[in-house]
LODREN-212960 format. One line per 4 residues: number of its first residue (from 1); for each residue x, y, z of N, C-alpha, C. Coordinates in Angstrom, 3 decimals, always signed. Example, Ala and Ser with C-alpha at 12.3 -4.5 7.8 and 13.67 -1.06 7.14 Angstrom:
1	+13.190:-5.690:+7.800:+12.300:-4.500:+7.800:+13.200:-3.300:+7.800; +12.850:-2.250:+7.080:+13.670:-1.060:+7.140:+12.900:+0.030:+7.870
END
This chain:
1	-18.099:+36.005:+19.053:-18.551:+36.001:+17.661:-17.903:+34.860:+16.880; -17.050:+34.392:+17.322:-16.060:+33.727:+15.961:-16.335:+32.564:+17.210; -16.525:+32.127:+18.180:-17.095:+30.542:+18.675:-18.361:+30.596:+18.034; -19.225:+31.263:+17.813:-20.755:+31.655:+17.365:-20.693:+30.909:+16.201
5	-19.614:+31.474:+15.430:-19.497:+30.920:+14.278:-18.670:+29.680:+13.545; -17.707:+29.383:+14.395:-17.437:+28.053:+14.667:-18.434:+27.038:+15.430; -19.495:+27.201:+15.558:-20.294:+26.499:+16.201:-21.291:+25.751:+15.163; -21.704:+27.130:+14.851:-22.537:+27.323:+13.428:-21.729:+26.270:+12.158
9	-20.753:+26.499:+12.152:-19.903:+25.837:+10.730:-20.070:+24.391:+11.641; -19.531:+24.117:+12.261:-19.601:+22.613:+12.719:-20.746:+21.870:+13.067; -21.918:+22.585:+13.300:-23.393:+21.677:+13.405:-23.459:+21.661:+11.638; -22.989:+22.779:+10.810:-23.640:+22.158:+9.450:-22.725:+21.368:+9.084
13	-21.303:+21.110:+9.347:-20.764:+20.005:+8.321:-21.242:+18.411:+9.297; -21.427:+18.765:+10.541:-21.857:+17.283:+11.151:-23.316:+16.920:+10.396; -24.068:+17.861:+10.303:-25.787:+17.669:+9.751:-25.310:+17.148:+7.850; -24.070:+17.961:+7.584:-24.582:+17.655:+5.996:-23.094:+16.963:+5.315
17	-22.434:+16.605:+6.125:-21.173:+15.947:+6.282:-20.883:+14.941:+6.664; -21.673:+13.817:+6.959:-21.387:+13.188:+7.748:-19.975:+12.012:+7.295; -19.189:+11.586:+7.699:-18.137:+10.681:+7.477:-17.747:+9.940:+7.094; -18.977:+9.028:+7.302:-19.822:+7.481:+7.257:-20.284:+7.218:+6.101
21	-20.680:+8.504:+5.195:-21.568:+8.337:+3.625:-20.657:+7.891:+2.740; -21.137:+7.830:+1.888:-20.472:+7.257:+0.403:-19.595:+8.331:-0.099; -18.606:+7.984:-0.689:-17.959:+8.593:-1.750:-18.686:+9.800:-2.594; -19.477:+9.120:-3.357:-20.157:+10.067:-4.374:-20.936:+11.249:-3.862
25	-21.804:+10.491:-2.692:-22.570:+11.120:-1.992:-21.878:+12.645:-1.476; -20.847:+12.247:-0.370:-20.030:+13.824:-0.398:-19.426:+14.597:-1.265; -19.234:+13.541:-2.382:-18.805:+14.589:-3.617:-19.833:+15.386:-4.514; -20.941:+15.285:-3.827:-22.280:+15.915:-4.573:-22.351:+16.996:-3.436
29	-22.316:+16.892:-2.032:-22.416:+17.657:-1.394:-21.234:+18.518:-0.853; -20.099:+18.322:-1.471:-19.029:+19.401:-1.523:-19.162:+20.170:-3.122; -19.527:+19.574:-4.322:-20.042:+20.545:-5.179:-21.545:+21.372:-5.130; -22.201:+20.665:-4.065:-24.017:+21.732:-4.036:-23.346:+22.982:-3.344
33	-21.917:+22.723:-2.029:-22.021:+23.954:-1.250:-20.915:+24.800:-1.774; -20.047:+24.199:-2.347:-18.504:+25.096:-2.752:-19.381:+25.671:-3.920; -19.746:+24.895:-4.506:-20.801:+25.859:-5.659:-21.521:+26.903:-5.861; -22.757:+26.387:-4.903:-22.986:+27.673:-3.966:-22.486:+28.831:-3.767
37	-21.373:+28.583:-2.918:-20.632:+30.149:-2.403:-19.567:+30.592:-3.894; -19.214:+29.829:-4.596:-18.794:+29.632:-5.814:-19.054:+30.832:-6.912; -20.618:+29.973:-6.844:-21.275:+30.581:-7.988:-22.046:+32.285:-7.870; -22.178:+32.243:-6.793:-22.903:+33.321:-5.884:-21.723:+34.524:-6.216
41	-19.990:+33.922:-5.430:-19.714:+35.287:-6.017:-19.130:+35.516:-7.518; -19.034:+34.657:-8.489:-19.089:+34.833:-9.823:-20.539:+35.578:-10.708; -21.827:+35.218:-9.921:-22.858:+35.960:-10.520:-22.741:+37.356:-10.123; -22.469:+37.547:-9.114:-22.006:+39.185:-8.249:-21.185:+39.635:-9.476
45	-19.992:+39.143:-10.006:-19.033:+39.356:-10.775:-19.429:+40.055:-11.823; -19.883:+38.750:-12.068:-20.608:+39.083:-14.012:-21.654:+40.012:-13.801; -22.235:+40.524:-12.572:-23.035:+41.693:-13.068:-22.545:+42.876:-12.950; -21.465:+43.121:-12.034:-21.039:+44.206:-11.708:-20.025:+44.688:-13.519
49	-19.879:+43.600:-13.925:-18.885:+43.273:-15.624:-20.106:+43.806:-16.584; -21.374:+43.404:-16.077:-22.652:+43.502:-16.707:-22.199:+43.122:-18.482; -22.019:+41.155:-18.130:-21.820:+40.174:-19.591:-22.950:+39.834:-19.686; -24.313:+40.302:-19.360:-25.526:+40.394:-20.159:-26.273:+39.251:-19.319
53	-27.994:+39.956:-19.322:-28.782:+39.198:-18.895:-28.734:+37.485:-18.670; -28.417:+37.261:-19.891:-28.633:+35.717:-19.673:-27.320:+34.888:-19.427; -26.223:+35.951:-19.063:-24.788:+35.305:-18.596:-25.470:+35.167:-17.171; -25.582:+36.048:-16.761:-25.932:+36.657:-15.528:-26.877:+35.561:-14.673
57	-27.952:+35.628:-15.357:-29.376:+34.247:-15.096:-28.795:+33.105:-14.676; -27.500:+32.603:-16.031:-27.535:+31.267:-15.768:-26.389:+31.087:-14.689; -25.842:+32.315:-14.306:-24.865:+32.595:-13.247:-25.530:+32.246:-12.141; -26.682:+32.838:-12.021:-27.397:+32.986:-10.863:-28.139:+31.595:-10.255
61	-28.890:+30.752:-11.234:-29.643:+29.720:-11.800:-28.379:+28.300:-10.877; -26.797:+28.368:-11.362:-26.824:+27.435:-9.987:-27.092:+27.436:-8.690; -26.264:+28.301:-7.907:-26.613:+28.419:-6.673:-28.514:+28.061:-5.875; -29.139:+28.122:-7.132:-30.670:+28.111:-6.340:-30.978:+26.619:-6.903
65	-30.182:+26.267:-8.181:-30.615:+24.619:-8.010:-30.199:+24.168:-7.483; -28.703:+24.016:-7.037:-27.488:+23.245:-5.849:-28.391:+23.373:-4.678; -29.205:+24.817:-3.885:-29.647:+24.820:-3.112:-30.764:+23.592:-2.747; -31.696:+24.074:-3.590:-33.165:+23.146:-3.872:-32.605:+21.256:-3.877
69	-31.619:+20.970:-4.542:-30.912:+19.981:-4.585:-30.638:+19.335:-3.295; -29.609:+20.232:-2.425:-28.892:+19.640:-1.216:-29.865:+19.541:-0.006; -31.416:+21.005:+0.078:-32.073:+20.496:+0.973:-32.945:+19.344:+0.288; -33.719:+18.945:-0.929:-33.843:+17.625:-1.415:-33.681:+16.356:-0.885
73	-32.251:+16.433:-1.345:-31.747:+15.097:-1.039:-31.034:+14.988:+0.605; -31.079:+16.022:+1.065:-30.998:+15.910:+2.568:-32.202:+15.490:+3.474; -33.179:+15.720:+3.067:-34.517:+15.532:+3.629:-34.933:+14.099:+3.033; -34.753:+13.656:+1.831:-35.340:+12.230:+1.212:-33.988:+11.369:+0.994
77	-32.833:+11.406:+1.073:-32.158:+10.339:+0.899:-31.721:+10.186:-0.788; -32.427:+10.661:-1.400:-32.248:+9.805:-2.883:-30.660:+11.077:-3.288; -30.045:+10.896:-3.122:-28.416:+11.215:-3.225:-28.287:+11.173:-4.914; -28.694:+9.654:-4.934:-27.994:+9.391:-6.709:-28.546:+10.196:-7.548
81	-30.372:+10.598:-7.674:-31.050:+11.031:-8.220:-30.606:+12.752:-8.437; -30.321:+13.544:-7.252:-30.172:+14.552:-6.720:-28.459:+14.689:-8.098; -27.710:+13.243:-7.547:-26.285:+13.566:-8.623:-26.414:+13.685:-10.146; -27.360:+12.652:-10.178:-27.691:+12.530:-11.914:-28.517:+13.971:-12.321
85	-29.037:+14.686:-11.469:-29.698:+15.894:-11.919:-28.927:+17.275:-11.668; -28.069:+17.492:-10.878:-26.913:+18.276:-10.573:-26.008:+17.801:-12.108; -25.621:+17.266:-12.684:-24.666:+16.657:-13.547:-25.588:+17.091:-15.314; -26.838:+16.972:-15.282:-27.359:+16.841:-16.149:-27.486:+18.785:-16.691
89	-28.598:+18.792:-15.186:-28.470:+20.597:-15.500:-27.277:+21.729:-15.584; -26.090:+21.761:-14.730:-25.479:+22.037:-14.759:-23.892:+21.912:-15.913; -23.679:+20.207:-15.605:-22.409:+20.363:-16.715:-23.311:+20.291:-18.548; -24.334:+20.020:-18.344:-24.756:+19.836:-19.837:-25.547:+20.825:-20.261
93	-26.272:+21.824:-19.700:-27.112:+22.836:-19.606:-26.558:+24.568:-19.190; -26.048:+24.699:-18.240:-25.794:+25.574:-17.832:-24.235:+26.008:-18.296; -23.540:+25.198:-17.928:-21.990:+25.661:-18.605:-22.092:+25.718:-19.781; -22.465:+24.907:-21.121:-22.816:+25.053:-22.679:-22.983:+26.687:-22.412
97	-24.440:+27.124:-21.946:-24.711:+28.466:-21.818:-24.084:+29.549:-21.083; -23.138:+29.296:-20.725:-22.195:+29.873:-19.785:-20.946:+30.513:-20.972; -20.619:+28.910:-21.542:-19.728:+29.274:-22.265:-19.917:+30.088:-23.445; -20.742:+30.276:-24.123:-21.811:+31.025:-25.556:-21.808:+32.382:-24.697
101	-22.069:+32.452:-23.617:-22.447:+33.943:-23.021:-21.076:+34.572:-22.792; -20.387:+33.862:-22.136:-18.990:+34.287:-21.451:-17.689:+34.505:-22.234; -17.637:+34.405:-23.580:-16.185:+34.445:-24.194:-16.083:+33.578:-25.281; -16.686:+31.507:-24.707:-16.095:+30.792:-25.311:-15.043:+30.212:-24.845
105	-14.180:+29.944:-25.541:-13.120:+29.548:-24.986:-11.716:+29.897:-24.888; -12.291:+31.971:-25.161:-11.278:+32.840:-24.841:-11.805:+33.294:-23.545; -11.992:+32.651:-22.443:-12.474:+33.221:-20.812:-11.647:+31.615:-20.307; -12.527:+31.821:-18.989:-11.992:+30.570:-17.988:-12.827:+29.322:-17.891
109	-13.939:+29.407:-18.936:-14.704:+28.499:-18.954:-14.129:+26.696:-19.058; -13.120:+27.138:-19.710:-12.368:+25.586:-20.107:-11.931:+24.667:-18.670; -11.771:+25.569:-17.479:-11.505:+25.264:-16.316:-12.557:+24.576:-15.692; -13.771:+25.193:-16.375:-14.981:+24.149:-15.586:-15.538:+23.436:-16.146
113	-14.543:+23.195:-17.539:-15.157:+21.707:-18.112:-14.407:+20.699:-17.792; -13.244:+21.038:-17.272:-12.614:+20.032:-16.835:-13.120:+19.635:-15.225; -13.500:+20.788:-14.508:-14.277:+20.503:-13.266:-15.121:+19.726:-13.023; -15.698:+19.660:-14.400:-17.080:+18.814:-14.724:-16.950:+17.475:-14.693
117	-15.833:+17.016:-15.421:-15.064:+15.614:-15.382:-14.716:+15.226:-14.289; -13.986:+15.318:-13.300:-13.551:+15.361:-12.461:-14.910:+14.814:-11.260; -15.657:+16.194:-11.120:-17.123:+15.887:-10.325:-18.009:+14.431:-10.836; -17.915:+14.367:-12.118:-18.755:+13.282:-12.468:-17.976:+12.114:-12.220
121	-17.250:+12.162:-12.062:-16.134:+10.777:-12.041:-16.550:+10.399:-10.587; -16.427:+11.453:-9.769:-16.959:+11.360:-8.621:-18.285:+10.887:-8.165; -19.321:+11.275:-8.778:-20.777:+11.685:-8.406:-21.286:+9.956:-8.756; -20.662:+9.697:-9.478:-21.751:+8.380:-10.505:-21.000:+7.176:-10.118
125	-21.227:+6.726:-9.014:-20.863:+5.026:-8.773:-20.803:+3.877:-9.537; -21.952:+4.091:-10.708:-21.464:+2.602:-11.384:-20.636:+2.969:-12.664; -19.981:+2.346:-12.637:-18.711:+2.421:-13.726:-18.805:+2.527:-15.531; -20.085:+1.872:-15.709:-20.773:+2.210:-16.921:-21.460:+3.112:-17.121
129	-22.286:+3.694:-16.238:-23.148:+5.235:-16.351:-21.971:+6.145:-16.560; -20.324:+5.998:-15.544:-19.835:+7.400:-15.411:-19.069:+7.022:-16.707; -18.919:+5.577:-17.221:-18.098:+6.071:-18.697:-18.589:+7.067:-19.456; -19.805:+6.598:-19.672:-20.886:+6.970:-20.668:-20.802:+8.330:-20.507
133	-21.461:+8.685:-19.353:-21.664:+10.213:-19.085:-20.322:+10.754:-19.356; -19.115:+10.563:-19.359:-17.743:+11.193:-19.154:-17.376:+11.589:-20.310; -18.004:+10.598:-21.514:-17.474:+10.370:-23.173:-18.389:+11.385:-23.904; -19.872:+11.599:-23.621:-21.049:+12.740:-23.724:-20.645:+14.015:-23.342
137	-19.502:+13.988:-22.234:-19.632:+15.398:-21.471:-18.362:+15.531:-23.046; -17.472:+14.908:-22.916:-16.488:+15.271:-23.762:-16.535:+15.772:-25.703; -17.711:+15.173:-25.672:-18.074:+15.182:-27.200:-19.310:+16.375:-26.759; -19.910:+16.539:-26.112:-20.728:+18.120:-25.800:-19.844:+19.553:-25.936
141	-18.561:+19.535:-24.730:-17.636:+20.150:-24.846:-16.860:+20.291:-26.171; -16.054:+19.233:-26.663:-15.517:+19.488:-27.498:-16.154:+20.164:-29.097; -17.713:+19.309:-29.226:-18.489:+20.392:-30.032:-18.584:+21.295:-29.929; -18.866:+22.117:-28.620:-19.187:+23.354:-28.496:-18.250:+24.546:-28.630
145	-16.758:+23.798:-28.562:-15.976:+24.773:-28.965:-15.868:+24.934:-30.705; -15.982:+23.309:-30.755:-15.726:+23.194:-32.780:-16.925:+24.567:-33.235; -18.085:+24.250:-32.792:-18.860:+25.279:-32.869:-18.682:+26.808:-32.494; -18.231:+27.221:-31.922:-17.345:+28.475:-31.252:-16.494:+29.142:-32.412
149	-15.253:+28.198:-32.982:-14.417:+28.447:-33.740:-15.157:+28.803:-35.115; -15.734:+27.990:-35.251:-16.588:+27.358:-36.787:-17.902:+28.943:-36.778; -18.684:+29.172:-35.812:-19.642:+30.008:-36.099:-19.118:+31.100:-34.735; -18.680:+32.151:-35.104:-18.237:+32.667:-33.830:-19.129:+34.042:-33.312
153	-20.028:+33.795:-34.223:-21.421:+35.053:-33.949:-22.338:+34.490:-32.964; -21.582:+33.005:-33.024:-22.753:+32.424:-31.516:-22.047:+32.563:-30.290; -20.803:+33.143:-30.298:-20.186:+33.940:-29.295:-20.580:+35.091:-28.673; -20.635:+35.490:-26.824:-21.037:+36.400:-26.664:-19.298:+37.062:-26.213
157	-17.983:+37.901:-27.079:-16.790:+37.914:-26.499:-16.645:+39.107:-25.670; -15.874:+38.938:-24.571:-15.679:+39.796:-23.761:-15.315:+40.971:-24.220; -15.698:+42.035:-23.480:-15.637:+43.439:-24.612:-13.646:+43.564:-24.281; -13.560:+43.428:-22.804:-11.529:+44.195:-23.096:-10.761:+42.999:-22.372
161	-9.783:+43.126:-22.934:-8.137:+41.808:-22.088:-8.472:+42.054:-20.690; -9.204:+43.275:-19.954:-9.242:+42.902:-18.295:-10.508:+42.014:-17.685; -11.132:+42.215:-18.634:-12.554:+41.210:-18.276:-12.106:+39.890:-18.396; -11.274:+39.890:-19.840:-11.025:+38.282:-19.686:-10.346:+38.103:-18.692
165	-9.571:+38.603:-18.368:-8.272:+38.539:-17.434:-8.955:+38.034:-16.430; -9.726:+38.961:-15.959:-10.643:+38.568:-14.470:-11.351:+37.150:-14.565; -11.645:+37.045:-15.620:-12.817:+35.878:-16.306:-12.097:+34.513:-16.004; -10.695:+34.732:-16.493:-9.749:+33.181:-16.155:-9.434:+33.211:-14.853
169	-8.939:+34.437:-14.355:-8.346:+34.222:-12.783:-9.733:+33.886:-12.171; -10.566:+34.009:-12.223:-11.848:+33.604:-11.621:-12.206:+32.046:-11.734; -12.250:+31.893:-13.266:-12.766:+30.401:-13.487:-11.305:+29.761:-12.750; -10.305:+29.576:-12.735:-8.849:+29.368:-12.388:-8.965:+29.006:-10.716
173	-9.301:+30.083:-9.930:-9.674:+30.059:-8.699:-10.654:+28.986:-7.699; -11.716:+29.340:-8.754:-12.674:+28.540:-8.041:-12.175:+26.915:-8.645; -12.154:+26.712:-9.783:-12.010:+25.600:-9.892:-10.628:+25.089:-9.461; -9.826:+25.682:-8.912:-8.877:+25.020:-7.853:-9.328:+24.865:-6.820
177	-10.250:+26.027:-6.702:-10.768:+25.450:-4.724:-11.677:+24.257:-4.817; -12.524:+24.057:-5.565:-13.095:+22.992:-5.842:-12.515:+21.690:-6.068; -11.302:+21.060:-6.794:-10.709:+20.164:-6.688:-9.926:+20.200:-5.578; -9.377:+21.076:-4.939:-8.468:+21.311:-3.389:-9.321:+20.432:-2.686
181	-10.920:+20.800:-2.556:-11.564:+20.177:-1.396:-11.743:+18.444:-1.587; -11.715:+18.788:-3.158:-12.169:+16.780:-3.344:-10.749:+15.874:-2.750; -9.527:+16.724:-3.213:-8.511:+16.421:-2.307:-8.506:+15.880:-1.049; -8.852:+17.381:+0.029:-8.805:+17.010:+0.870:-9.485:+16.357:+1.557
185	-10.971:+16.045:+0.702:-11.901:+14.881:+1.253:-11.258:+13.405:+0.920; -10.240:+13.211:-0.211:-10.360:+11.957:+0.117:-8.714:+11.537:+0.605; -8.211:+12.882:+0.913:-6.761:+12.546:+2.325:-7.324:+12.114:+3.482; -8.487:+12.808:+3.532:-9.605:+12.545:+5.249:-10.066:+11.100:+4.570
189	-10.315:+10.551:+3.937:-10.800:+9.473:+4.623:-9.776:+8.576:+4.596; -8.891:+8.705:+4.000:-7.480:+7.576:+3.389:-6.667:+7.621:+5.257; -6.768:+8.754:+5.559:-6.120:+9.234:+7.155:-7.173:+8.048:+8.001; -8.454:+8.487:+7.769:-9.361:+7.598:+8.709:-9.380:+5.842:+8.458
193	-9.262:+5.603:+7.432:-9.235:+4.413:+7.107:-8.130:+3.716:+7.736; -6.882:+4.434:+7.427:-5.419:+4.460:+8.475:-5.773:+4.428:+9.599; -6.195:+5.132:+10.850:-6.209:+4.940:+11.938:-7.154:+3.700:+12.208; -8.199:+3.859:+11.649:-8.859:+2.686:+12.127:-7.840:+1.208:+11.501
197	-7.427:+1.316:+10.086:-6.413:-0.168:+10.587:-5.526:-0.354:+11.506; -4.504:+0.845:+11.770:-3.831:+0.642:+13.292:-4.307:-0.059:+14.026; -5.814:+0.724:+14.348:-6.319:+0.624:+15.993:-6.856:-1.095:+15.970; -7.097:-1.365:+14.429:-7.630:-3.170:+14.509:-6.217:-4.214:+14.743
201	-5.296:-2.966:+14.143:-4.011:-4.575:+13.987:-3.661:-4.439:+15.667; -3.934:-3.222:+16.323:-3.435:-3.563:+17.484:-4.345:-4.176:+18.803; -5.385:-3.877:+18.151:-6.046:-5.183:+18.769:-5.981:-6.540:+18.669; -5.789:-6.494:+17.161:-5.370:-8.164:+16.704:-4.186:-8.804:+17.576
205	-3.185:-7.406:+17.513:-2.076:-8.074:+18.180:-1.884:-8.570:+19.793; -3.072:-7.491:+20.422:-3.359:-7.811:+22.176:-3.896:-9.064:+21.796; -4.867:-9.312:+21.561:-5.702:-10.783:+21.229:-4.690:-11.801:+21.584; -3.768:-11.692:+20.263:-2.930:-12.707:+19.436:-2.427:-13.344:+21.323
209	-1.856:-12.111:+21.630:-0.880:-12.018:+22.540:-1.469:-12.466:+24.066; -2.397:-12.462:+24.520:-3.443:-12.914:+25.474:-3.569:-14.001:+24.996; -3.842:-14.798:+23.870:-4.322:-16.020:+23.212:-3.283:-16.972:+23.445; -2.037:-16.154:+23.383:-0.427:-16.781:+23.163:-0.375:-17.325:+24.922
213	-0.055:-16.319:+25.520:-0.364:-16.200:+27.572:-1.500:-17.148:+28.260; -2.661:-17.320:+27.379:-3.252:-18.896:+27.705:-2.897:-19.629:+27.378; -2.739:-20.453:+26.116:-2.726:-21.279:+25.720:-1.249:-21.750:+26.297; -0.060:-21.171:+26.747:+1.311:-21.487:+26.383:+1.265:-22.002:+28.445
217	+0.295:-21.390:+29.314:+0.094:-21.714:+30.833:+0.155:-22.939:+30.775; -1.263:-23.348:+30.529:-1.645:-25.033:+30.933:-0.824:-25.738:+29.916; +0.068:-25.608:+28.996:+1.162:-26.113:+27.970:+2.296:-26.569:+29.078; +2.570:-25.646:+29.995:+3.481:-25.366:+30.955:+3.287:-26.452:+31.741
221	+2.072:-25.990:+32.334:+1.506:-27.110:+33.324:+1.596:-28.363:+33.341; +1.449:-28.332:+32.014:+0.942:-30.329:+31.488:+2.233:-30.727:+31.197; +3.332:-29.541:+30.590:+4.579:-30.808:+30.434:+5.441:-30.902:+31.373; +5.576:-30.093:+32.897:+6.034:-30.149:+34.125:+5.721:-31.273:+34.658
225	+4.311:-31.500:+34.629:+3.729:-32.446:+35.577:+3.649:-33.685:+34.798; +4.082:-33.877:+33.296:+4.350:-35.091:+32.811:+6.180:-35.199:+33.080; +6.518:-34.430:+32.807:+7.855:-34.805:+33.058:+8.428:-34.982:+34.857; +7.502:-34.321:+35.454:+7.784:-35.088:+37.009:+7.520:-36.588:+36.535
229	+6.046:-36.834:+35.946:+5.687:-38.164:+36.434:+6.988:-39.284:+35.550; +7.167:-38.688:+34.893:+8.016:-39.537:+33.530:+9.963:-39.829:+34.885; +10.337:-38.764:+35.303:+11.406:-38.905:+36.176:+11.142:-40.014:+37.726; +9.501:-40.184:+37.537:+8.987:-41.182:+38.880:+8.847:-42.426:+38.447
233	+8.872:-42.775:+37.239:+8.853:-43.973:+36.549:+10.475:-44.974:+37.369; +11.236:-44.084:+37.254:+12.359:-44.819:+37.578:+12.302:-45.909:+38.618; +11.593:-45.258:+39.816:+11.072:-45.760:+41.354:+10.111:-46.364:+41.638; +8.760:-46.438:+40.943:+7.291:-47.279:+40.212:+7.298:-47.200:+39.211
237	+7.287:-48.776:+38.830:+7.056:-49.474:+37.515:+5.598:-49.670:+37.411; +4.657:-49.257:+38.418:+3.520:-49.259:+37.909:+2.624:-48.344:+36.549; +3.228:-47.111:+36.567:+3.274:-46.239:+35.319:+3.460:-46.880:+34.252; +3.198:-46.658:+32.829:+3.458:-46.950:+31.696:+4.599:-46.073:+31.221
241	+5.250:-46.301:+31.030:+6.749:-45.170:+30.722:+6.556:-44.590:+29.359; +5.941:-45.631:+28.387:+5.738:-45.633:+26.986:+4.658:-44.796:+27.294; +3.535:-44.545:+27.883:+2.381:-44.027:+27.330:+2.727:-42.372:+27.953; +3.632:-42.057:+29.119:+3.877:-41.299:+29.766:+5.284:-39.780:+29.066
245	+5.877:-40.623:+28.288:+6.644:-40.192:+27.188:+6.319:-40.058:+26.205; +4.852:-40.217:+25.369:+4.645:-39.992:+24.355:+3.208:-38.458:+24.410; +3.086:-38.539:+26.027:+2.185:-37.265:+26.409:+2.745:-36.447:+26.328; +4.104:-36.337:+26.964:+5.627:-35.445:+27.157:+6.022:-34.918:+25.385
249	+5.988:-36.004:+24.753:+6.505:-35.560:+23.303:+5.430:-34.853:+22.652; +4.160:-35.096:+22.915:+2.967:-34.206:+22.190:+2.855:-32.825:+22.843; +3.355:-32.792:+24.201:+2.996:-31.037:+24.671:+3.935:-30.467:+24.440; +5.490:-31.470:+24.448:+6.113:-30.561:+23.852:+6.405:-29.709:+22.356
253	+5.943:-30.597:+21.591:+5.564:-30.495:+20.018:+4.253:-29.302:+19.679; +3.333:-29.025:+20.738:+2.596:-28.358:+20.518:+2.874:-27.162:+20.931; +3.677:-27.171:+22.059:+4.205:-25.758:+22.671:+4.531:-24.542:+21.897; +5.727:-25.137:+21.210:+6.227:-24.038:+19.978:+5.346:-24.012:+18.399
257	+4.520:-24.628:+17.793:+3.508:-24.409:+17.265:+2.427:-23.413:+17.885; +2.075:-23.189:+18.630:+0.725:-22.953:+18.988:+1.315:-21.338:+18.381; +2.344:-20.917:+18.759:+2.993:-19.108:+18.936:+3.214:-18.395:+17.663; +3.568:-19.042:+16.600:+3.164:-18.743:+15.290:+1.900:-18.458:+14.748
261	+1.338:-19.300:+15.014:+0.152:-19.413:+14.396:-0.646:-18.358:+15.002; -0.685:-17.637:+16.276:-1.263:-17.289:+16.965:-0.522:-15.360:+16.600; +0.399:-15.460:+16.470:+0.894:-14.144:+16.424:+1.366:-13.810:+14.700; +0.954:-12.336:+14.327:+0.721:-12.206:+13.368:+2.315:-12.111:+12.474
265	+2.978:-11.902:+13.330:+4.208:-11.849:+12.885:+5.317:-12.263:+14.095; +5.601:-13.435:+13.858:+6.516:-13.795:+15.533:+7.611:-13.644:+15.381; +8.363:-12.964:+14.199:+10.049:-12.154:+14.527:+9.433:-10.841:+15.138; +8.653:-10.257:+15.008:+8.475:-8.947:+15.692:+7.530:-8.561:+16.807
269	+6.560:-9.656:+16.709:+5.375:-9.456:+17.742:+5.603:-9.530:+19.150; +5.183:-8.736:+19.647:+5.869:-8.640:+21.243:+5.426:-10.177:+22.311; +4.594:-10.905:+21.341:+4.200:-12.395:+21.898:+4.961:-13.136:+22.601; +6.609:-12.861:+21.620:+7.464:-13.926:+22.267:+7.792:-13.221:+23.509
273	+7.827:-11.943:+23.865:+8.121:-11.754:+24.985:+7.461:-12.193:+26.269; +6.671:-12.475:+26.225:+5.525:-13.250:+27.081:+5.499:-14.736:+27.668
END
């Protein structure tokens, strides 16, 4: 049963997870599914609390757009579209009404306006849309409480201290598990990004080091066999001594150049050992 289901969990995060995607992209698809299971058991919550029909609705109302959303943009690709509409309905639509139904900003709602920030920062790649959107979410929010305080009959408040109670440890909860995961999505890729530079510098460094082991052979070669010929000069004067000593001074001049240049670091690179 539990390989069944480890099986099951790992074909869906390979199908809707993949590694390789963008930033934003998994941060839309770790809020469609944590949401999901999220929101699902907070609507359970609020009905069993029974905070009224239309707490309840718009409780219910994510989980089936996140749904409709993630198979969406899993099937067509359009990711950004899928983020800008997750962002729109939800932090600007649904939490407003969340918060009017739920307390205000005597519940845990305040936890998922900050969730909201956080996700959008995430979700929206170009740097001018997510200002924009970030400064809107903040002046939405912050009205809606001025409004809260200011008209408080547009409050729906929790009838006793244990509802709220439940209401924050709830909003509190999830929206820790929800930033936990953005966490640990981007330790996983900061880890992956890490191994894969290892695995390049140490290729760089075999390279370097093979590159070093040719080039430094026939270096070998050529100034042995000039310096024989240069010690035969003594016995035939037919040689040029001058032209034969100045071959000798260029291989040797190139010898110890070539090993620097070639190794990425030659106080430490195992090159010189070679």
């Amino acid at each position: 049963m539990l390989r069944c289901s480890d099986n099951i969990l790992s074909r869906f995060a390979s199908r809707y997870f993949d590694p390789e995607l963008e930033l934003h992209v998994q941060a839309f698809k770790i809020l469609a599914c944590n949401g999901i299971a999220a929101t699902v058991v907070t609507a359970t919550l609020t009905t069993v609390l029974d905070l009224g029909a239309l707490h309840i609705a718009a409780n219910f109302s994510i989980p089936v757009l996140m749904s409709l959303l993630l198979c969406f943009a899993h099937r067509t690709k359009r990711y950004q579209l899928c983020c800008r509409i997750s962002i729109f309905a939800v932090f600007f639509v649904i939490l407003p009404v969340l918060f009017f139904t739920g307390g205000g900003y005597h519940s845990g709602m305040l936890c998922f306006f900050v969730l909201a920030f956080a996700f959008t920062a995430l979700m929206l790649p170009d740097r001018r849309e997510r200002i924009t959107v970030l400064v809107l979410e903040f002046l939405v929010y912050t009205g809606i409480c001025v409004v809260a305080y200011v008209r408080p009959d547009t409050v729906t408040f929790l009838a006793t201290e244990t509802i709220f109670m439940i209401e924050a440890i709830a909003g509190m909860s999830i929206s820790g598990a929800l930033l936990l995961s953005i966490i640990t999505l981007y330790i996983g890729i900061y880890e992956r990004k890490q191994k894969q530079l290892e695995e390049l510098d140490k290729l760089k460094t075999e390279f370097y080091c093979n590159m070093h082991h040719e080039i430094r052979t026939p270096l070998t070669v050529i100034s042995t066999d000039i310096q024989n010929a240069d010690d035969m000069l003594d016995f035939d004067f037919d040689f040029d001594k001058a032209d034969i000593q100045s071959k000798l001074r260029s291989a040797q001049h190139i010898s110890p150049l070539h090993q620097p240049s070639l190794c990425s670091n030659p106080y430490k690179s195992p090159c010189l050992s070679v």
